[in-house]
C-alpha positions in Angstrom: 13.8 -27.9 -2.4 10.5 -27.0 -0.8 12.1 -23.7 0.9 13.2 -22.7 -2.5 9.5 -23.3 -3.7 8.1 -21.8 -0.7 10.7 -18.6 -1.5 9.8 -18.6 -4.7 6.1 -18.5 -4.6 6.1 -15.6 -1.5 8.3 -13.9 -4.0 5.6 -14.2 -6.8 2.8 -13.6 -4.2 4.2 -10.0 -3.4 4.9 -9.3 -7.1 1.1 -9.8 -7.9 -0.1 -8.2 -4.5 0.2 -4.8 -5.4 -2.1 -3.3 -8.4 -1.0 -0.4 -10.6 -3.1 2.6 -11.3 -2.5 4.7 -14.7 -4.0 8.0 -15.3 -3.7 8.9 -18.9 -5.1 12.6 -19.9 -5.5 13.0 -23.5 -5.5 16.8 -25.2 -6.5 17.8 -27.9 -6.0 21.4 -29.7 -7.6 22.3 -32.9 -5.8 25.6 -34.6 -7.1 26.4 -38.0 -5.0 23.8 -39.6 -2.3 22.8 -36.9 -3.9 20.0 -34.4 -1.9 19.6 -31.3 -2.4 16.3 -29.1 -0.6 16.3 -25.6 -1.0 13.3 -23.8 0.3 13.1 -20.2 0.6 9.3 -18.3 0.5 9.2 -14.6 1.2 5.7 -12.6 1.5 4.9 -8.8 1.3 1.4 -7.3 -1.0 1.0 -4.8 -2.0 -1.7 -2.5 -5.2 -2.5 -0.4 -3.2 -1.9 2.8 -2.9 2.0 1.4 -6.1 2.9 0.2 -7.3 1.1 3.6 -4.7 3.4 5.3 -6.2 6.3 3.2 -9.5 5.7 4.5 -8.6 5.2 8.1 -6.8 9.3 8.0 -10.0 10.3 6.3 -12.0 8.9 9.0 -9.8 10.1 11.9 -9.8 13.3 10.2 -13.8 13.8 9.7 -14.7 12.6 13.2 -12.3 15.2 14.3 -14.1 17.9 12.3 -17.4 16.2 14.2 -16.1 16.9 17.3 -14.5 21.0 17.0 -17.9 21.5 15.7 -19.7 19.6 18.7 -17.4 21.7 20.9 -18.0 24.5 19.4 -21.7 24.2 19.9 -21.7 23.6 23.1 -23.8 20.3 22.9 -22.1 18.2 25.6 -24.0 14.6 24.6 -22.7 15.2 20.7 -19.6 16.5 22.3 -18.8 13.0 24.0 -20.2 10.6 20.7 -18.0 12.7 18.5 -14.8 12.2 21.1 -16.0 8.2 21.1 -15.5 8.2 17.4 -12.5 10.3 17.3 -10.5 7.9 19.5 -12.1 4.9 17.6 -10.8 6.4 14.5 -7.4 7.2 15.6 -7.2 3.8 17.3 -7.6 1.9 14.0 -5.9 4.2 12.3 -2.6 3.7 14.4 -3.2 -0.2 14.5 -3.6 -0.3 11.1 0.0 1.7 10.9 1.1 -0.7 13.1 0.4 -3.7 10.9 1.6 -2.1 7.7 5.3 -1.8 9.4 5.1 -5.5 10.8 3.8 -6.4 7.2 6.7 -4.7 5.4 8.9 -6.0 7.9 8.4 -9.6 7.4 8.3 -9.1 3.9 11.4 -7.8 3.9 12.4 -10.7 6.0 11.0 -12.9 3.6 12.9 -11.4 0.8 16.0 -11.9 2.1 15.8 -15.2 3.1 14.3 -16.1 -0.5 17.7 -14.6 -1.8 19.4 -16.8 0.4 17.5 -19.6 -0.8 17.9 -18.9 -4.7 21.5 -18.4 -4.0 22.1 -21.8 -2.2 20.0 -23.3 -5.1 22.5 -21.6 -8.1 25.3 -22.7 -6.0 24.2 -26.4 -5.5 23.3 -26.7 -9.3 26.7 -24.8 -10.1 28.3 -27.4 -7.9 26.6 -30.7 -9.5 27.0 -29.1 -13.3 30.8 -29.5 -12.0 30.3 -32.6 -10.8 29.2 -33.6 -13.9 
């Protein structure tokens, strides 16, 4: 009873984890006496782990700008700070990879083993409905 609990509340847990994000754009078109309205909706689902993921690239991708410009200067001290922050960036950025796919792995694992569970728990109330 508790793993089916358990299942069921890492199920809920993963259902509320993730936010969604609608766009609406609203037009309007006045001509003489025809008005048009066009309205376009736009939704994605985005978590925290992606917009961290998001920043991380942006990061990477600005402290590699820092340092083609550094290089191309010539300045040697601004040339190593910019290559310290580079790898930083890039080393964050891949462990942050790195978790996403070991967090979407276990979920998935989690997932299937609440199925399991919610299957067992049909079959044992099928079975005592029977009984019955």
């Amino acid at each position: 009873m508790t793993n089916k609990i358990v299942s069921l509340a890492l199920l809920l847990v993963f259902a509320t984890a993730c936010k969604k994000e609608t766009v609406e754009v609203v037009t309007t078109t006045q001509n003489d006496s025809i008005n048009t309205v066009t309205k376009t909706t736009s939704s994605s689902l985005k978590t925290d782990l992606d917009q961290r993921l998001q920043n991380a690239e942006t990061t990477f991708n600005e402290a590699a700008q820092k340092l083609k410009e550094a290089t191309a200067k010539g300045d040697k001290k601004a040339e190593a700070v910019s290559q310290k922050v580079a790898d930083d960036a890039k080393l964050a950025w891949d462990k942050l990879k790195t978790e996403m796919n070991d967090g979407a792995n276990k979920t998935k694992e989690a997932l299937h083993d609440a199925r399991d569970n919610a299957k067992e728990g049909y079959n044992e109330a099928l079975e005592n409905a029977k009984a019955k």
